[in-house]
PyMOL commands that place a pseudoatom at each C-alpha (Angstrom):
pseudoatom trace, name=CA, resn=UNK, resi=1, chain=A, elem=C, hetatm=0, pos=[50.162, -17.777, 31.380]
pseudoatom trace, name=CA, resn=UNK, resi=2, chain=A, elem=C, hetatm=0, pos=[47.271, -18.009, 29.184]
pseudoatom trace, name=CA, resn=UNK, resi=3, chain=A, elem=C, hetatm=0, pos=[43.688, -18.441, 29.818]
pseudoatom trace, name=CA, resn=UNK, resi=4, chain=A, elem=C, hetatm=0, pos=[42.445, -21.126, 28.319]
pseudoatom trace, name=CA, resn=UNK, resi=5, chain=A, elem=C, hetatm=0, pos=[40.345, -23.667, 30.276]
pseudoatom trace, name=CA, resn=UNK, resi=6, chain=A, elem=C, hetatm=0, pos=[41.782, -27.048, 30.764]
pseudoatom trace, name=CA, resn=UNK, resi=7, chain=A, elem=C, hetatm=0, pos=[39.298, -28.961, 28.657]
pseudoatom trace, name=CA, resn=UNK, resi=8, chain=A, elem=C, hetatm=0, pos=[40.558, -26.980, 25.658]
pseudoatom trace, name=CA, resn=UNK, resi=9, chain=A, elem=C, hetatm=0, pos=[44.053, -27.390, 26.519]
pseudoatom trace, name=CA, resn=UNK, resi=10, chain=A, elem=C, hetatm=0, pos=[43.829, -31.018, 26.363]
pseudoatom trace, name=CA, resn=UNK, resi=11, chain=A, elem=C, hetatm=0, pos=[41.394, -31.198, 23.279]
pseudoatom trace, name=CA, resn=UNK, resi=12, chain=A, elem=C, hetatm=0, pos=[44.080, -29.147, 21.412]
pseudoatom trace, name=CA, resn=UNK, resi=13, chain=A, elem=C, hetatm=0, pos=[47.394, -31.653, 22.257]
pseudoatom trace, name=CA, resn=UNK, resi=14, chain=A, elem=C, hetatm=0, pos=[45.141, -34.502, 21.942]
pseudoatom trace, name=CA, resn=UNK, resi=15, chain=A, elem=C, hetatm=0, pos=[44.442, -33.222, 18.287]
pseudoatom trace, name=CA, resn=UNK, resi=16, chain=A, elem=C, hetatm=0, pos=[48.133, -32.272, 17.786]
pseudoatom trace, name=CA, resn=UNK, resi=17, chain=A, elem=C, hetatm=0, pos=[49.179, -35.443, 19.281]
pseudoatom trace, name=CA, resn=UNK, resi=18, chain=A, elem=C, hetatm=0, pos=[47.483, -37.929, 17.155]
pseudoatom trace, name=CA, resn=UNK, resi=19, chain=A, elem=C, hetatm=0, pos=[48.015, -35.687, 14.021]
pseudoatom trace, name=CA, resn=UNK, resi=20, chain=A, elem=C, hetatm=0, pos=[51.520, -35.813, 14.761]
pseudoatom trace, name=CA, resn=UNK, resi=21, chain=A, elem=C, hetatm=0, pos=[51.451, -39.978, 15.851]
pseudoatom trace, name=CA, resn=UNK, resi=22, chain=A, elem=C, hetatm=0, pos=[48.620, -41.584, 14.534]
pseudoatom trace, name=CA, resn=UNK, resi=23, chain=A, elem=C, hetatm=0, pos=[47.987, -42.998, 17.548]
pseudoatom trace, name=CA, resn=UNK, resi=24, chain=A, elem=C, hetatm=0, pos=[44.852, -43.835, 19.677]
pseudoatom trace, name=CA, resn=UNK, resi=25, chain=A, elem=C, hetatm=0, pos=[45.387, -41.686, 22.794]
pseudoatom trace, name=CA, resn=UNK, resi=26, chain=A, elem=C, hetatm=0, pos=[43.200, -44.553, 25.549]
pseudoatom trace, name=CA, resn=UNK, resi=27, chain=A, elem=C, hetatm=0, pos=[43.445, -42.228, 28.391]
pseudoatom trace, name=CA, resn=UNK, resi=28, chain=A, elem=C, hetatm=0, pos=[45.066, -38.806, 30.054]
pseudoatom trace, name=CA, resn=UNK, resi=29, chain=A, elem=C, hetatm=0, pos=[47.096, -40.027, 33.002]
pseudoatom trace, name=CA, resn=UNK, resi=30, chain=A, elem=C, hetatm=0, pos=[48.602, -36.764, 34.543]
pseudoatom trace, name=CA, resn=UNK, resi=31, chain=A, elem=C, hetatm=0, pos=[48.186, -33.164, 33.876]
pseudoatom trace, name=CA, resn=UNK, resi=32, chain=A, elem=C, hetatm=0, pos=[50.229, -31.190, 36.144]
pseudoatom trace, name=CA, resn=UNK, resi=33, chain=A, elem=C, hetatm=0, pos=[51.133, -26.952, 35.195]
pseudoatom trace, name=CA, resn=UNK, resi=34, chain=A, elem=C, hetatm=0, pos=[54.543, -26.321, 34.215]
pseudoatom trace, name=CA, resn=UNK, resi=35, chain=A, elem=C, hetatm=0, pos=[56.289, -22.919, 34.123]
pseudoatom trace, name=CA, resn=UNK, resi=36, chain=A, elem=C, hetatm=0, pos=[55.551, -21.692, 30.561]
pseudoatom trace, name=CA, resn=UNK, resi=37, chain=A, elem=C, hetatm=0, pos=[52.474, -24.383, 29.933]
pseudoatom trace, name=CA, resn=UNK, resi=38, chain=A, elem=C, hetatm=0, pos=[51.460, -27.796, 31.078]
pseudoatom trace, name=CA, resn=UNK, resi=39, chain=A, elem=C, hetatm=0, pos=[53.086, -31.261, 31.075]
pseudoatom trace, name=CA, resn=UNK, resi=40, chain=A, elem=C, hetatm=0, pos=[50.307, -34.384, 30.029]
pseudoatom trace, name=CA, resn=UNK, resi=41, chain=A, elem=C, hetatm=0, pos=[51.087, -37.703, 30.296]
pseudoatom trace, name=CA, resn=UNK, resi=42, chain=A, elem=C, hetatm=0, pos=[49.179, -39.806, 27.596]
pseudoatom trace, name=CA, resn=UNK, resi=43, chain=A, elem=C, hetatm=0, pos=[48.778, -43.735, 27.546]
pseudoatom trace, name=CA, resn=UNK, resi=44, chain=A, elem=C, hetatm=0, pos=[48.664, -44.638, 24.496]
pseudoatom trace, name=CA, resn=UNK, resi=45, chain=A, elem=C, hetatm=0, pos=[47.880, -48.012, 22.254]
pseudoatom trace, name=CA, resn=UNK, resi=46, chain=A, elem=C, hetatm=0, pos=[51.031, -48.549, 20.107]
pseudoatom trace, name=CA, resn=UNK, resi=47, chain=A, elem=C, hetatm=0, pos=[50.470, -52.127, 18.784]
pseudoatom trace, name=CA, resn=UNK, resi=48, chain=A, elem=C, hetatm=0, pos=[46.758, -54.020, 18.676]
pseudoatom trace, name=CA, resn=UNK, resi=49, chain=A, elem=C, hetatm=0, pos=[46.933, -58.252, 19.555]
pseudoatom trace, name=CA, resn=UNK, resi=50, chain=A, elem=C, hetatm=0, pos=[44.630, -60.876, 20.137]
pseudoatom trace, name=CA, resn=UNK, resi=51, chain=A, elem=C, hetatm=0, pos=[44.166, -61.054, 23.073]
pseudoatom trace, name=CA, resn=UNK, resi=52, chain=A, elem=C, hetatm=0, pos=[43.298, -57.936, 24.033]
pseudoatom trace, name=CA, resn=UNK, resi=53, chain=A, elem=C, hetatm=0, pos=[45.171, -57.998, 27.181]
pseudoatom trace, name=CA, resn=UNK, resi=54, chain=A, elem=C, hetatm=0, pos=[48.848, -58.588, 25.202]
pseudoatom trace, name=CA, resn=UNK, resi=55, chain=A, elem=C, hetatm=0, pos=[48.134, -55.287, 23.452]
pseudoatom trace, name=CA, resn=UNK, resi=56, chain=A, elem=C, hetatm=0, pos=[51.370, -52.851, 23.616]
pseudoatom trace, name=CA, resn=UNK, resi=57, chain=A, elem=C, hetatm=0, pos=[50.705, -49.723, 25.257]
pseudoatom trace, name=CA, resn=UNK, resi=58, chain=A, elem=C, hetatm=0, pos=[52.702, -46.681, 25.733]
pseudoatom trace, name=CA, resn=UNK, resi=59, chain=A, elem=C, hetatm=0, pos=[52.889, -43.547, 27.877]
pseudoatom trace, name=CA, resn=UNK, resi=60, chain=A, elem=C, hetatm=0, pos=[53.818, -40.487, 26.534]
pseudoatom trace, name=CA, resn=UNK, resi=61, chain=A, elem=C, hetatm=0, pos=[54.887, -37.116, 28.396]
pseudoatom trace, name=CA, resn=UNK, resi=62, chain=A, elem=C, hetatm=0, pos=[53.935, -34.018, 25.847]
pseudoatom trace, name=CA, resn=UNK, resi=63, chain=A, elem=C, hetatm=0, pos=[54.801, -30.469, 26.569]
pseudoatom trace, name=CA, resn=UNK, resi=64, chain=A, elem=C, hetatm=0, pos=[52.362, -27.738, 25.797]
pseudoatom trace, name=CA, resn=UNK, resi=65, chain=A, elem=C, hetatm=0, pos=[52.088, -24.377, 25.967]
pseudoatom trace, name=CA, resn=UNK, resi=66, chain=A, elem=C, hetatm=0, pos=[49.285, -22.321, 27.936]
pseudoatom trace, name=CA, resn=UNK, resi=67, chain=A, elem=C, hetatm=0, pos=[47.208, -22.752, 24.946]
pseudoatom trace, name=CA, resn=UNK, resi=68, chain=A, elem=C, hetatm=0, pos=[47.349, -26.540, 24.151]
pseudoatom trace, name=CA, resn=UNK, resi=69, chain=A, elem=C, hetatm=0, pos=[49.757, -26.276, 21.441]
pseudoatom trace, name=CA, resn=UNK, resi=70, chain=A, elem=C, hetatm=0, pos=[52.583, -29.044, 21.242]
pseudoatom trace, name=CA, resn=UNK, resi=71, chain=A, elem=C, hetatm=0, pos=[55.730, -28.557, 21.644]
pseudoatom trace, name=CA, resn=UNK, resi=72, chain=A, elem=C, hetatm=0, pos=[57.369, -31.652, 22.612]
pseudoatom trace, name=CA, resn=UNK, resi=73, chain=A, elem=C, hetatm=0, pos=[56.842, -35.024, 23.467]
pseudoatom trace, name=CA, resn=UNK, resi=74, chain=A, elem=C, hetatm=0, pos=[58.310, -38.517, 24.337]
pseudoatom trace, name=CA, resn=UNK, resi=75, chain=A, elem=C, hetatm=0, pos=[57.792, -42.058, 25.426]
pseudoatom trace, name=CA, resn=UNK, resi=76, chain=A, elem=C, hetatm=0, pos=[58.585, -42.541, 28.660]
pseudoatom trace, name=CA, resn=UNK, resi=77, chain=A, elem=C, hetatm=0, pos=[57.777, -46.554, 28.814]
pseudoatom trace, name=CA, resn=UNK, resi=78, chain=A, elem=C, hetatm=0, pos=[56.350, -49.321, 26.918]
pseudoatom trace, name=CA, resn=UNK, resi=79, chain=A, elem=C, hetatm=0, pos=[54.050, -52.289, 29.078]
pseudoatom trace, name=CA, resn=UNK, resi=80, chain=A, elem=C, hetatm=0, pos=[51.287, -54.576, 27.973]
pseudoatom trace, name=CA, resn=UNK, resi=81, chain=A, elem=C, hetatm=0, pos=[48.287, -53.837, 29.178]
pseudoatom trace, name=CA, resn=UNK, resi=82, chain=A, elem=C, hetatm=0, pos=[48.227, -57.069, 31.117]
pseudoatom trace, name=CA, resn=UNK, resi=83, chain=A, elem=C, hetatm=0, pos=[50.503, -55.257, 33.271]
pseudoatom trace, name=CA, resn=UNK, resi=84, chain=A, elem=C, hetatm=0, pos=[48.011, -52.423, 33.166]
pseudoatom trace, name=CA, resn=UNK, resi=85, chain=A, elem=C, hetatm=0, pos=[45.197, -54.258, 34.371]
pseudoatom trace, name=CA, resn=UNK, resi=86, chain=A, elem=C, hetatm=0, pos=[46.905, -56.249, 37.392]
pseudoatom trace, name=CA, resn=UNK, resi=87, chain=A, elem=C, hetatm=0, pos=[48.280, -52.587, 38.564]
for i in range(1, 87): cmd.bond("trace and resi %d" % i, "trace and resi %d" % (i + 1))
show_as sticks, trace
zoom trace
């Protein structure tokens, strides 16, 4: 497996991930090694409102390699961030 330190792991599928999505990554909520790279779970704001708190997030789980590079991702739910907030 590579070398690459963690912070540059996640800069690089951060970058890759919003090139890819255009959109706003809020927060990293798991990063845990996988066999040929890492697995990242993103939460990520899908649709603005007014109010804030009926916003539609997202989380996303994207594969990378040892390096950072993408290589796959997908949704894995949808929630407001109401339900967010009273977790």
């Amino acid at each position: 497996m590579g070398s690459e330190p963690l912070g540059d792991v996640l800069a690089r599928a951060l970058q890759s991930f919003g090139e890819l999505t255009s959109l706003p990554v809020e927060s990293v909520s798991r990063v845990e090694r996988a066999e040929d790279g890492w697995q990242v779970n993103f939460e990520v704001l899908e649709l603005e409102r007014v109010p804030r708190l009926s916003d539609l997030l997202a989380s996303y789980e994207v594969d990378v390699d040892p390096s950072g590079n993408l290589r796959a991702f997908r949704r894995l739910r949808r929630y407001l961030r109401k339900q967010q907030e009273d977790a």
